[in-house]
KOLDO-676360 format. One record per residue: x, y, z of N, C-alpha, C in turn. Coordinates in pm, 1 decimal, m for minus. Each point is the difference from the previous one (the first is absolute). Example, Ala and Ser with C-alpha at 12.3 -4.5 7.8 and 13.67 -1.06 7.14 Angstrom:
<atom><n_xx>1319.0</n_xx><n_yy>m569.0</n_yy><n_zz>780.0</n_zz><ca_xx>m89.0</ca_xx><ca_yy>119.0</ca_yy><ca_zz>0.0</ca_zz><c_xx>90.0</c_xx><c_yy>120.0</c_yy><c_zz>0.0</c_zz></atom>
<atom><n_xx>m35.0</n_xx><n_yy>105.0</n_yy><n_zz>m72.0</n_zz><ca_xx>82.0</ca_xx><ca_yy>119.0</ca_yy><ca_zz>6.0</ca_zz><c_xx>m77.0</c_xx><c_yy>109.0</c_yy><c_zz>73.0</c_zz></atom>
# end
This chain:
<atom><n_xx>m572.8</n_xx><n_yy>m1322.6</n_yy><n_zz>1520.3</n_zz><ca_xx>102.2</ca_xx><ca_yy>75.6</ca_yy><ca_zz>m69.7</ca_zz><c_xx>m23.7</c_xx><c_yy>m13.9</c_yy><c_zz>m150.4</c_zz></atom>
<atom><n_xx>m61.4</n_xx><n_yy>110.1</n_yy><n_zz>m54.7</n_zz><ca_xx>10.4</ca_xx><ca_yy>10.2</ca_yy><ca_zz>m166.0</ca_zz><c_xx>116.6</c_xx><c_yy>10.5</c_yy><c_zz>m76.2</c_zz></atom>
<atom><n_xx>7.4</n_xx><n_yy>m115.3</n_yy><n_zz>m59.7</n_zz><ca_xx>67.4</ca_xx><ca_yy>m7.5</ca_yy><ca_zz>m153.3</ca_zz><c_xx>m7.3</c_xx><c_yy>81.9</c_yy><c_zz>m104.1</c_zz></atom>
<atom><n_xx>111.8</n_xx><n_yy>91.6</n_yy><n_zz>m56.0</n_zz><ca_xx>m22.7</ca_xx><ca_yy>109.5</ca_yy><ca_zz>m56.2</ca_zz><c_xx>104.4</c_xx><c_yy>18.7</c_yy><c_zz>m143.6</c_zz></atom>
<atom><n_xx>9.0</n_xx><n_yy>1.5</n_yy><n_zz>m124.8</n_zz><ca_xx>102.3</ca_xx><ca_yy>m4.1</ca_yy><ca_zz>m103.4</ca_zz><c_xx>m12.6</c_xx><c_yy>126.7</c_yy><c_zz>m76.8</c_zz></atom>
<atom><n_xx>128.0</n_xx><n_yy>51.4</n_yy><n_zz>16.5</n_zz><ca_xx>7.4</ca_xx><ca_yy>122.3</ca_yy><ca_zz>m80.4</ca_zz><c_xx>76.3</c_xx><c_yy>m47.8</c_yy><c_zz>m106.6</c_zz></atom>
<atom><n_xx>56.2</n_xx><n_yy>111.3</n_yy><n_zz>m108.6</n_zz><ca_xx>98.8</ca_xx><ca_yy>29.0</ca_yy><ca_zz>m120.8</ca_zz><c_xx>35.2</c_xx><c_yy>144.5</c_yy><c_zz>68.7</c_zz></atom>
<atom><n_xx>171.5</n_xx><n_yy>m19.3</n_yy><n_zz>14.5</n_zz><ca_xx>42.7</ca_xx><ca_yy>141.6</ca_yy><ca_zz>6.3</ca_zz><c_xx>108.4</c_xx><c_yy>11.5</c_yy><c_zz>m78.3</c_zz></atom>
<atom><n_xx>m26.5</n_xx><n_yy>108.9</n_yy><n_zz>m76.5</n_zz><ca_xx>134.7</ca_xx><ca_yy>45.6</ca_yy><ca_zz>m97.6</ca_zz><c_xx>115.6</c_xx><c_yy>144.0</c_yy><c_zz>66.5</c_zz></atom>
<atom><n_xx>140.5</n_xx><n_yy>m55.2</n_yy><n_zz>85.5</n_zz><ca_xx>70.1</ca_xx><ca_yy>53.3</ca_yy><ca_zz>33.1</ca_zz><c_xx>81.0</c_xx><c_yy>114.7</c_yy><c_zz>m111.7</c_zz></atom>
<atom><n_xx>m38.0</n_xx><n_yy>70.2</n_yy><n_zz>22.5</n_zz><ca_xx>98.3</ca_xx><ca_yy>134.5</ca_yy><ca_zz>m128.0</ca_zz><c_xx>150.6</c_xx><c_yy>86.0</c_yy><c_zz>47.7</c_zz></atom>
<atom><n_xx>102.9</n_xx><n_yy>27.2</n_yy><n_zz>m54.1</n_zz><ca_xx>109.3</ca_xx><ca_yy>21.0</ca_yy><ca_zz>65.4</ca_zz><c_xx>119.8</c_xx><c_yy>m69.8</c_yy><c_zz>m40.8</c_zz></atom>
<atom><n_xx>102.2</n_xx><n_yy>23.6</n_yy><n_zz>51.7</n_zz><ca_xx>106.1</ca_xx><ca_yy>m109.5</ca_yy><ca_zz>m15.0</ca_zz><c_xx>m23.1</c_xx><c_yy>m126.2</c_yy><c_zz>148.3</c_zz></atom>
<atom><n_xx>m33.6</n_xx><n_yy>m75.7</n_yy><n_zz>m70.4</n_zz><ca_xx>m59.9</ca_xx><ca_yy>m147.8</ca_yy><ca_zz>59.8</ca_zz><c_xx>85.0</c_xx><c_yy>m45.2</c_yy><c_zz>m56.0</c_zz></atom>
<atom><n_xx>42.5</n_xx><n_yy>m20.7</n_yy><n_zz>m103.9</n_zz><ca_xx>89.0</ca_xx><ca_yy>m166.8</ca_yy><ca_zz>m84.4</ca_zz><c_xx>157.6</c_xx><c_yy>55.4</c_yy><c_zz>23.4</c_zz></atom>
<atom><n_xx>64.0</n_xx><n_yy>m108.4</n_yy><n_zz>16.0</n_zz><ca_xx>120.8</ca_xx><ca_yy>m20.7</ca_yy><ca_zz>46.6</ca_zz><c_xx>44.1</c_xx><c_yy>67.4</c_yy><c_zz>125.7</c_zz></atom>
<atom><n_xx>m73.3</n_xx><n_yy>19.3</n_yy><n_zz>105.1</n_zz><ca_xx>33.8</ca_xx><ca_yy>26.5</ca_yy><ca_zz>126.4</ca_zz><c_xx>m59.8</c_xx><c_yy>m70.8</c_yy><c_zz>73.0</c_zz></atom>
<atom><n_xx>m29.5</n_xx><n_yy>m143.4</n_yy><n_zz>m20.0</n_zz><ca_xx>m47.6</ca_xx><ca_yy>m76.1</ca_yy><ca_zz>115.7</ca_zz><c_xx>m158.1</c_xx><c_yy>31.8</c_yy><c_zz>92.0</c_zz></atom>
<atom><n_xx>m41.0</n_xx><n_yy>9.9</n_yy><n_zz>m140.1</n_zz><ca_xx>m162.1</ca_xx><ca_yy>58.9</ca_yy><ca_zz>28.3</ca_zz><c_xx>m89.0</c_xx><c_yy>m124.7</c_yy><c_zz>38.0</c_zz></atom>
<atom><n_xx>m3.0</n_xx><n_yy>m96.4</n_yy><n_zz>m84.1</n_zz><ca_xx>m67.3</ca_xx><ca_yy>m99.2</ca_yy><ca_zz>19.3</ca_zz><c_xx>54.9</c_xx><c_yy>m107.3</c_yy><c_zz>86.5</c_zz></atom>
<atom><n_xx>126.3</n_xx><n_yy>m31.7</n_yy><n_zz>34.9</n_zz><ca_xx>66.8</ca_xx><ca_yy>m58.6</ca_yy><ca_zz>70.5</ca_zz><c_xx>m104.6</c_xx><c_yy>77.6</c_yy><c_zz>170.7</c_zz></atom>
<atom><n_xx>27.1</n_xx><n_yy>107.1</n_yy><n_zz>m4.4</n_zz><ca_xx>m56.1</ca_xx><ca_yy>86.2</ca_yy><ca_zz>148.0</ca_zz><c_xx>m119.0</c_xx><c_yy>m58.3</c_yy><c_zz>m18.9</c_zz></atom>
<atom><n_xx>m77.2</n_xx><n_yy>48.1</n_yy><n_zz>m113.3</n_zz><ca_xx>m163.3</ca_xx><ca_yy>6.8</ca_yy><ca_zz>31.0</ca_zz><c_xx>m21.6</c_xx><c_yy>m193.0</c_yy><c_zz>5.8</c_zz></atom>
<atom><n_xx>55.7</n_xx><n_yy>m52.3</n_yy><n_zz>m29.2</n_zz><ca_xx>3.2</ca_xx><ca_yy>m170.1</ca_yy><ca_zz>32.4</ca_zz><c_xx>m24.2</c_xx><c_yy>m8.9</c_yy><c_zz>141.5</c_zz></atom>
<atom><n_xx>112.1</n_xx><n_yy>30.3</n_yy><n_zz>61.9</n_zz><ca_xx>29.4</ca_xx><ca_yy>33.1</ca_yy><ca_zz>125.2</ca_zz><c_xx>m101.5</c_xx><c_yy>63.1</c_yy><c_zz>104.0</c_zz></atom>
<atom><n_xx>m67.5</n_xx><n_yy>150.1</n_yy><n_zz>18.5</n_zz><ca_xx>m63.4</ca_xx><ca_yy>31.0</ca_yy><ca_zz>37.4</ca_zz><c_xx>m131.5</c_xx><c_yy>m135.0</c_yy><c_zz>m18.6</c_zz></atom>
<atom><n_xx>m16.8</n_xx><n_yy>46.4</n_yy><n_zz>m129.0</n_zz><ca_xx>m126.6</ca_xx><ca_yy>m97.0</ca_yy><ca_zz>m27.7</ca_zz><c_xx>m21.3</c_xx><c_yy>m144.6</c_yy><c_zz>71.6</c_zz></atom>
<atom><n_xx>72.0</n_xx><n_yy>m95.8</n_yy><n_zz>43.4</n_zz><ca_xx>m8.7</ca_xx><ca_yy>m126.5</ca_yy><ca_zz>48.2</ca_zz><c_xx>47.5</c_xx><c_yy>56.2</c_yy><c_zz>132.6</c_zz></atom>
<atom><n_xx>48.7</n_xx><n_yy>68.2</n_yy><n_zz>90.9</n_zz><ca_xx>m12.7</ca_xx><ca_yy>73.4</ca_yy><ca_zz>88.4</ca_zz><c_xx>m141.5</c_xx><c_yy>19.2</c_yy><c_zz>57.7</c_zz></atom>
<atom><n_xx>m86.3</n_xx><n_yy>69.2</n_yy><n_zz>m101.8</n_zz><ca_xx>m162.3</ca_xx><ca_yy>34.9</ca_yy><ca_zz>36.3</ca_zz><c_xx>m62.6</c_xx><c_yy>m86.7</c_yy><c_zz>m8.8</c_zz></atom>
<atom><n_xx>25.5</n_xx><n_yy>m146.4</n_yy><n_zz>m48.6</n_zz><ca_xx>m69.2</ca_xx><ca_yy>m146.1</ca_yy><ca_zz>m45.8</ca_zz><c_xx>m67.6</c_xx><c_yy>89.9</c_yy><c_zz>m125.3</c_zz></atom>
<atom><n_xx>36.2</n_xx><n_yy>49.5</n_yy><n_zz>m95.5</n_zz><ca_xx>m77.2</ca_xx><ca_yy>41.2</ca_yy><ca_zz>m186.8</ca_zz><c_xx>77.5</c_xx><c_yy>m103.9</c_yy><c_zz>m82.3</c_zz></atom>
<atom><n_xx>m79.6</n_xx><n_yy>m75.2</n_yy><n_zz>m81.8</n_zz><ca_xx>12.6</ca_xx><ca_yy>m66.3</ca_yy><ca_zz>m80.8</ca_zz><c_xx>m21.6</c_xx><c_yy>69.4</c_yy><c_zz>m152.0</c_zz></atom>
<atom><n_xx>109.4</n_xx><n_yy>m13.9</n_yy><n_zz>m86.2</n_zz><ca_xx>12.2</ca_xx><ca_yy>47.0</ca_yy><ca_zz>m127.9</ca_zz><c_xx>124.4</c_xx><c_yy>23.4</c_yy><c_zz>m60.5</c_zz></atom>
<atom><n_xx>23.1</n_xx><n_yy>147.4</n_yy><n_zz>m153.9</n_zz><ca_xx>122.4</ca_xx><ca_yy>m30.0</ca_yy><ca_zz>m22.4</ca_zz><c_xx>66.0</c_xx><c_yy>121.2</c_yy><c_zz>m32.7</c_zz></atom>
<atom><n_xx>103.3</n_xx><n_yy>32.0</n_yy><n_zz>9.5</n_zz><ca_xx>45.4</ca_xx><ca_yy>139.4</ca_yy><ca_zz>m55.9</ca_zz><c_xx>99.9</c_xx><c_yy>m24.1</c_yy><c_zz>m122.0</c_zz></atom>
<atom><n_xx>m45.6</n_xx><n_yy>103.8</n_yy><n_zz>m115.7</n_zz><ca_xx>31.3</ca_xx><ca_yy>m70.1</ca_yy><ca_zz>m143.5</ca_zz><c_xx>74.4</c_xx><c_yy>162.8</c_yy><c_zz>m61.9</c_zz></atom>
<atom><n_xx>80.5</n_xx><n_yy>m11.8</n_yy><n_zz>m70.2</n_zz><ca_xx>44.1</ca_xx><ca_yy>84.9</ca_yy><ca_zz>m58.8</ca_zz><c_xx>m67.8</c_xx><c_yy>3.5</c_yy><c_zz>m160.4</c_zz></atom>
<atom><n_xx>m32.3</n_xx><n_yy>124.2</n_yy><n_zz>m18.4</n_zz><ca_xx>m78.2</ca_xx><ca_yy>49.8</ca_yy><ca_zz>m78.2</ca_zz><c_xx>66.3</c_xx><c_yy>74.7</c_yy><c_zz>m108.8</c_zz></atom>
<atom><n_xx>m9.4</n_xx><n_yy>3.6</n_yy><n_zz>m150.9</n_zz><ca_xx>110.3</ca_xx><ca_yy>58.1</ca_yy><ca_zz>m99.9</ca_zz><c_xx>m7.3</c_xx><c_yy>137.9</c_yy><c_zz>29.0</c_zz></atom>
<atom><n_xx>m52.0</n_xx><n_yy>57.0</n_yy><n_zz>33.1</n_zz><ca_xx>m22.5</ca_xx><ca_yy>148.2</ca_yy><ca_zz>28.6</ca_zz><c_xx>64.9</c_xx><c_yy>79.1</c_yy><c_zz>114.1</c_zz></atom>
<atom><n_xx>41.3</n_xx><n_yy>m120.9</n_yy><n_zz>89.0</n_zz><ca_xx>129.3</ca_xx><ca_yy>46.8</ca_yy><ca_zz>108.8</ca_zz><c_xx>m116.8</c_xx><c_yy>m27.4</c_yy><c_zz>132.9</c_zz></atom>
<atom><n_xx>m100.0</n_xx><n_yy>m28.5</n_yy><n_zz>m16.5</n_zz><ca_xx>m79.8</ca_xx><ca_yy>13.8</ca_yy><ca_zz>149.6</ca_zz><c_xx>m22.2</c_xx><c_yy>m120.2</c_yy><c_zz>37.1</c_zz></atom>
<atom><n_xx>m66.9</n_xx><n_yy>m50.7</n_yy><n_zz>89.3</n_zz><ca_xx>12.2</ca_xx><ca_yy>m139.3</ca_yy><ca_zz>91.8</ca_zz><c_xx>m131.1</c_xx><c_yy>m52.4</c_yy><c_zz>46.8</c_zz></atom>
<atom><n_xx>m51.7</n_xx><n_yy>m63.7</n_yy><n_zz>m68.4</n_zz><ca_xx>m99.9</ca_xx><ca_yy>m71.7</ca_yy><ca_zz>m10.8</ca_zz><c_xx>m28.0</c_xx><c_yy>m46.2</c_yy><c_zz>175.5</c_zz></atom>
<atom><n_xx>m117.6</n_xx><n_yy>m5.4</n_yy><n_zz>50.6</n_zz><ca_xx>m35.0</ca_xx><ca_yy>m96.9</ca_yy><ca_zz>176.8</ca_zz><c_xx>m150.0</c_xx><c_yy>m5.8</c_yy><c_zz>m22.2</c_zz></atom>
<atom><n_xx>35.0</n_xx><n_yy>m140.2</n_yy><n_zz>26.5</n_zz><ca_xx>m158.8</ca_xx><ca_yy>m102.4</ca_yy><ca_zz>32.1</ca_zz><c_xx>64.0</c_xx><c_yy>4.7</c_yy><c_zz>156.6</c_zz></atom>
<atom><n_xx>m161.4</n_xx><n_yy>40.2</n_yy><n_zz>56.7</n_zz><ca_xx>23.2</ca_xx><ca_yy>m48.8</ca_yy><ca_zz>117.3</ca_zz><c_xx>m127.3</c_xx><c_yy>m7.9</c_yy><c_zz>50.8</c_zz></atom>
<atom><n_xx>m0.2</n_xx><n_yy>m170.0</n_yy><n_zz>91.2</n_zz><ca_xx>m71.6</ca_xx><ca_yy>m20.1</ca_yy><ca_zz>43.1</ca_zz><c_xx>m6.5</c_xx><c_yy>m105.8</c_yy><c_zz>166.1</c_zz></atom>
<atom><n_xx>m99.4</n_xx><n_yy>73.1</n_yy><n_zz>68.1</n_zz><ca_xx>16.0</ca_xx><ca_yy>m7.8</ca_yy><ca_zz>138.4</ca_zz><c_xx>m103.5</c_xx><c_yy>68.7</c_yy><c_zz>49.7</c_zz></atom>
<atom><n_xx>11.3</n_xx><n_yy>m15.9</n_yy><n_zz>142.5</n_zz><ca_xx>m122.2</ca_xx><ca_yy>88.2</ca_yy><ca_zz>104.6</ca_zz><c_xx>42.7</c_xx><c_yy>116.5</c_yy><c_zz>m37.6</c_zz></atom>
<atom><n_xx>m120.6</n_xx><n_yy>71.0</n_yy><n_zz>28.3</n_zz><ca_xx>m28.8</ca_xx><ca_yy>111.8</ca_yy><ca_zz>m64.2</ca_zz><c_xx>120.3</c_xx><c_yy>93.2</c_yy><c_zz>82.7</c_zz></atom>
<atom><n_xx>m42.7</n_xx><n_yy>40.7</n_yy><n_zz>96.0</n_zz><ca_xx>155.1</ca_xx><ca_yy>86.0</ca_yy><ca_zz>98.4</ca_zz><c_xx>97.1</c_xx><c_yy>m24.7</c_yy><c_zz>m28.8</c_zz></atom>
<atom><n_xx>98.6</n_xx><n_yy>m104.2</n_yy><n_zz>m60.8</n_zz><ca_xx>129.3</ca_xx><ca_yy>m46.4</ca_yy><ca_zz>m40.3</ca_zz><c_xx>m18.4</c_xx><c_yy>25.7</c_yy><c_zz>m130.5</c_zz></atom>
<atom><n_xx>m58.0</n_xx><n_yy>11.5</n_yy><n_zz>m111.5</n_zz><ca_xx>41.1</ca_xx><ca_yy>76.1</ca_yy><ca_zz>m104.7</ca_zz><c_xx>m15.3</c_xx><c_yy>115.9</c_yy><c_zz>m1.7</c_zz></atom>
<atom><n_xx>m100.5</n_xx><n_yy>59.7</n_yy><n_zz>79.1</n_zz><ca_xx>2.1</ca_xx><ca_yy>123.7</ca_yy><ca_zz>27.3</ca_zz><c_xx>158.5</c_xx><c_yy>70.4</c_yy><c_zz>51.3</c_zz></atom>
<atom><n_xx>34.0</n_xx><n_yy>m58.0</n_yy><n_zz>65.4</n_zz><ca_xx>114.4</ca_xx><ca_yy>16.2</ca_yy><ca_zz>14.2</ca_zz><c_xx>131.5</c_xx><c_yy>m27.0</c_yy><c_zz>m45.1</c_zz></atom>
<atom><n_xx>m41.6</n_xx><n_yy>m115.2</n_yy><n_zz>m118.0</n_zz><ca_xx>123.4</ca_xx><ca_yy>45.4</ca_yy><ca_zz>m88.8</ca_zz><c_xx>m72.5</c_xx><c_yy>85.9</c_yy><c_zz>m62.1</c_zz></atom>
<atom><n_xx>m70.8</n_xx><n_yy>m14.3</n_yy><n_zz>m55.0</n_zz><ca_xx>m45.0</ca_xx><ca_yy>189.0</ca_yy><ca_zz>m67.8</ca_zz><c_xx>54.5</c_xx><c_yy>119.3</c_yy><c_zz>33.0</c_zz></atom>
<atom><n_xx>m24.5</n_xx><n_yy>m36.2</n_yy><n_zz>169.8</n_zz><ca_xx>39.8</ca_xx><ca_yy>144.8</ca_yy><ca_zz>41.6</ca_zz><c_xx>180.0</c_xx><c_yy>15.5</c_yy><c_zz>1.4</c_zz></atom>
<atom><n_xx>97.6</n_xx><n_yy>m88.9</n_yy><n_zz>m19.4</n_zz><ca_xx>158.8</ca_xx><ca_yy>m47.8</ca_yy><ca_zz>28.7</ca_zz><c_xx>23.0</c_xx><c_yy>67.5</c_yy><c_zz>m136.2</c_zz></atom>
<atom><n_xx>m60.1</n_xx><n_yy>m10.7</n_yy><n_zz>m115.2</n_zz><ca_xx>20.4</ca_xx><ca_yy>45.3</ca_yy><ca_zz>m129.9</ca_zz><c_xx>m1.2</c_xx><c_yy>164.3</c_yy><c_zz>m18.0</c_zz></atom>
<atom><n_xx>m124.9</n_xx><n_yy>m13.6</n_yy><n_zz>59.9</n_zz><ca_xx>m79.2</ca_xx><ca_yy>172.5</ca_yy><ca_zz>m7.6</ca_zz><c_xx>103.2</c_xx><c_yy>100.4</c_yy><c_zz>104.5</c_zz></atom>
<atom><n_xx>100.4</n_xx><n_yy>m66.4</n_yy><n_zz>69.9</n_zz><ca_xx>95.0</ca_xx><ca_yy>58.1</ca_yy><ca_zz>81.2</ca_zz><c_xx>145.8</c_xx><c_yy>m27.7</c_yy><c_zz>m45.1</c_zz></atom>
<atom><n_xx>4.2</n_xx><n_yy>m32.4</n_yy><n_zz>m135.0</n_zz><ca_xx>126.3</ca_xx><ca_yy>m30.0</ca_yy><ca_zz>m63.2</ca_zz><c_xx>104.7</c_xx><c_yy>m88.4</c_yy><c_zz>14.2</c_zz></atom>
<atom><n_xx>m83.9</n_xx><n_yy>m177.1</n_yy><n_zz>57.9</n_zz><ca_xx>53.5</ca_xx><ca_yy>m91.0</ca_yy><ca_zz>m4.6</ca_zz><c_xx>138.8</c_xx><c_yy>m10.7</c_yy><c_zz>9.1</c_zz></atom>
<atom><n_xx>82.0</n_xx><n_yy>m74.2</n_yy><n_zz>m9.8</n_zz><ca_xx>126.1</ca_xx><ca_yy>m32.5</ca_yy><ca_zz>36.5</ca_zz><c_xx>72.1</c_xx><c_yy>139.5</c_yy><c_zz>m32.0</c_zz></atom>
<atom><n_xx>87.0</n_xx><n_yy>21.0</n_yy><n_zz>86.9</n_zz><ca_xx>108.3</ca_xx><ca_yy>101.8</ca_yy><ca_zz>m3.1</ca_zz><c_xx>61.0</c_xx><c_yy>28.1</c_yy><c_zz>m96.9</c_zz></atom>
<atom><n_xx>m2.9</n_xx><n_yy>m67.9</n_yy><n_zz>m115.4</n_zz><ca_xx>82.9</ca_xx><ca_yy>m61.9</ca_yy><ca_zz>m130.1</ca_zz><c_xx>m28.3</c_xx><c_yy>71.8</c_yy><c_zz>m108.7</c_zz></atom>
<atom><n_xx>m184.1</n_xx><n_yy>5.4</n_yy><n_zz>37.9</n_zz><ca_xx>m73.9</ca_xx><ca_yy>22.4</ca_yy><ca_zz>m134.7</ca_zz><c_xx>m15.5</c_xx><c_yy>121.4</c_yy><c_zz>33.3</c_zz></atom>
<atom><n_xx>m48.7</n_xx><n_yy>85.9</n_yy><n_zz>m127.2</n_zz><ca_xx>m100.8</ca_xx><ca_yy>130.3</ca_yy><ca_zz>m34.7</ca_zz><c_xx>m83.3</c_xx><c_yy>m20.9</c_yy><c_zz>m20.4</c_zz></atom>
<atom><n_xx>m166.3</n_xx><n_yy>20.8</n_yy><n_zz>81.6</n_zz><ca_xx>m89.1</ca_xx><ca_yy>m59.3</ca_yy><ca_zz>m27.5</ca_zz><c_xx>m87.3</c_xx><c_yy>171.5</c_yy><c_zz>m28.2</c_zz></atom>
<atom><n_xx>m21.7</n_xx><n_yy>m17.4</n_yy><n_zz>m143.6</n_zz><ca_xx>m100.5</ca_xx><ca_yy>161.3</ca_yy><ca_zz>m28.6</ca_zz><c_xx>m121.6</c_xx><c_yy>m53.7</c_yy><c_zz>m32.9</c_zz></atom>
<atom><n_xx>m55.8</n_xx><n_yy>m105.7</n_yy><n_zz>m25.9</n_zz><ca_xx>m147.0</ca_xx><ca_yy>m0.9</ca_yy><ca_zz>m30.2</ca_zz><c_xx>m48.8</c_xx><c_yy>m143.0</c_yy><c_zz>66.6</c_zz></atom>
<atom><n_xx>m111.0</n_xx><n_yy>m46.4</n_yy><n_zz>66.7</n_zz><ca_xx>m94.6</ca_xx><ca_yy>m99.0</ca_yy><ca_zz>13.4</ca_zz><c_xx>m110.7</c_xx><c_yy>m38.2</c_yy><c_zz>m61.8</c_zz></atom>
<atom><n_xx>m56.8</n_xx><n_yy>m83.0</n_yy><n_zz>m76.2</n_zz><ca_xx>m66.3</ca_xx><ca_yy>m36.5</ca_yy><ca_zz>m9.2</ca_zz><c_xx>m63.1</c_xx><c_yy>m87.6</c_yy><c_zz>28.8</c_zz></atom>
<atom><n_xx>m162.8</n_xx><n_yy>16.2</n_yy><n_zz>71.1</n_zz><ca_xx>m73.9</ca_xx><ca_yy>m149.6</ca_yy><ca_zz>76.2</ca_zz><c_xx>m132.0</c_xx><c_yy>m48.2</c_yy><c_zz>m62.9</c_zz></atom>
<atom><n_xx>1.4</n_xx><n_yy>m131.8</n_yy><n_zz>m40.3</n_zz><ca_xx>m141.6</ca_xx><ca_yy>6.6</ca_yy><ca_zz>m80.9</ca_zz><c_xx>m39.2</c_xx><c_yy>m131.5</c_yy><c_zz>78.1</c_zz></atom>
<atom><n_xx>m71.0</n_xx><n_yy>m27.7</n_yy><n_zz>63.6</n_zz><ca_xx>m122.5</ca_xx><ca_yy>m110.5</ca_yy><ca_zz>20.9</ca_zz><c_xx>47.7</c_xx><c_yy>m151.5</c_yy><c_zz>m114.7</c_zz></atom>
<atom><n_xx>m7.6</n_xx><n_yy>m96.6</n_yy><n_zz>42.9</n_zz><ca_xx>31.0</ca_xx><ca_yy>m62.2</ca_yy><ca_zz>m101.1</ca_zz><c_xx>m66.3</c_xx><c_yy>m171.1</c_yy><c_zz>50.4</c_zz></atom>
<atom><n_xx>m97.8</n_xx><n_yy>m53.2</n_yy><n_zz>m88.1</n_zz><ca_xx>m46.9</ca_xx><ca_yy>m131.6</ca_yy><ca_zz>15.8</ca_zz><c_xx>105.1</c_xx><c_yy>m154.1</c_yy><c_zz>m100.9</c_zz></atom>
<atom><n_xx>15.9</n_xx><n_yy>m36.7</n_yy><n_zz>108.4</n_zz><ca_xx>120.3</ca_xx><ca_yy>m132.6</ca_yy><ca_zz>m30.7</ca_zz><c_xx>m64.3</c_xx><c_yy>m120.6</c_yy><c_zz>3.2</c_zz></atom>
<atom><n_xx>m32.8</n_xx><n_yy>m95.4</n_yy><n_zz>m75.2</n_zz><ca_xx>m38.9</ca_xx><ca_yy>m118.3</ca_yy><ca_zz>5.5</ca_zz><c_xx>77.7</c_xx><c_yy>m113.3</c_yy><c_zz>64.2</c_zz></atom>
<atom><n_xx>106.5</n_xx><n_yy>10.3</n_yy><n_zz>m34.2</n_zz><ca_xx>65.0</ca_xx><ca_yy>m103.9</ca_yy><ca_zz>87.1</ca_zz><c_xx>139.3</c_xx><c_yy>78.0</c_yy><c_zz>70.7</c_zz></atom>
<atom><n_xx>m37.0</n_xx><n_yy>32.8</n_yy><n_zz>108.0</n_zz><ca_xx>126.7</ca_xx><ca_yy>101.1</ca_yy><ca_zz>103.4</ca_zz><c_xx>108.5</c_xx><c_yy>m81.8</c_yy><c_zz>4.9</c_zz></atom>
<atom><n_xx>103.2</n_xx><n_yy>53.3</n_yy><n_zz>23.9</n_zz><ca_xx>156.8</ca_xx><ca_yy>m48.5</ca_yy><ca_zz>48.5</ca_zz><c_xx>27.7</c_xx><c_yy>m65.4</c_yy><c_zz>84.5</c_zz></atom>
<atom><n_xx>67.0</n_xx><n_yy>m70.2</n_yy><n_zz>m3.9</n_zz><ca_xx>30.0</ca_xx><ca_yy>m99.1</ca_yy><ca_zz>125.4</ca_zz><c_xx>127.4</c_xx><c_yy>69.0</c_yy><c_zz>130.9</c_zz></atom>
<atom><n_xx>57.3</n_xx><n_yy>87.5</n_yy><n_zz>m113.7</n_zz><ca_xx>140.8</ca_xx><ca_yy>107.0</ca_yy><ca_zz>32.8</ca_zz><c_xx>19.3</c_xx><c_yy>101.1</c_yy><c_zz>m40.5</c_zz></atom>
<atom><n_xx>126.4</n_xx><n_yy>66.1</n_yy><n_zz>48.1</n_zz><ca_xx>43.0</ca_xx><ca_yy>123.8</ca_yy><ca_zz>m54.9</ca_zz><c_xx>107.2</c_xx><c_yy>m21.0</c_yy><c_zz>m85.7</c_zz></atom>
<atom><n_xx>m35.4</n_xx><n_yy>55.5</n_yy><n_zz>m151.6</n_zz><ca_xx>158.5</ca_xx><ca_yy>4.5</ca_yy><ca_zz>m75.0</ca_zz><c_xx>m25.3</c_xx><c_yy>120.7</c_yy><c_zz>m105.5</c_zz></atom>
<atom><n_xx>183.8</n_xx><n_yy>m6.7</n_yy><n_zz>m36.4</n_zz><ca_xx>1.7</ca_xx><ca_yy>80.7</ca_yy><ca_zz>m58.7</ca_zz><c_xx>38.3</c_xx><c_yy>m87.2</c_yy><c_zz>m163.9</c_zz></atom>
<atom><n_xx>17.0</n_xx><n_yy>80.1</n_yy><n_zz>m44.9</n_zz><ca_xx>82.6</ca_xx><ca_yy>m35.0</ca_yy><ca_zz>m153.3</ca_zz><c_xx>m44.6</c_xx><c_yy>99.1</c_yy><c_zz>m116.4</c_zz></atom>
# end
């Protein structure tokens, strides 16, 4: 099972509807280790890292407009090399 770390930048109304609280959730759900961060620009920062099929699939939870809460209008997924990975999922 390959180990796999993206950067995804969530676009939309994400902040203050319990965006990262969910994607916490989902995320340690799929066993992904990383963090969801609020960003000054209103969008929502995700490290995530895990077997490759389980971030794929939070990928894909996002790309289908994540929690009921949020408005999710844009994804972004970039490949991303981490030197020392997460032990957990958080937010802040």
């Amino acid at each position: 099972m390959a180990t796999t770390c993206y950067k995804i930048w969530v676009h939309g109304v994400v902040q203050g509807v319990g965006f990262r609280y969910h994607t916490q959730t989902q995320a340690k759900s799929l066993g992904i280790r990383g963090y969801a961060h609020n960003l000054p620009d209103g969008s929502v920062e995700v490290l995530a890292v895990g077997a490759d099929e389980q971030v794929k699939a939070l990928i894909a939870w996002f790309e289908q407009g994540g929690p009921r809460s949020a408005q999710v209008k844009k994804v972004l997924v970039e490949p991303h090399q981490i030197a020392q990975p997460p032990t957990d999922f958080t937010t802040g």
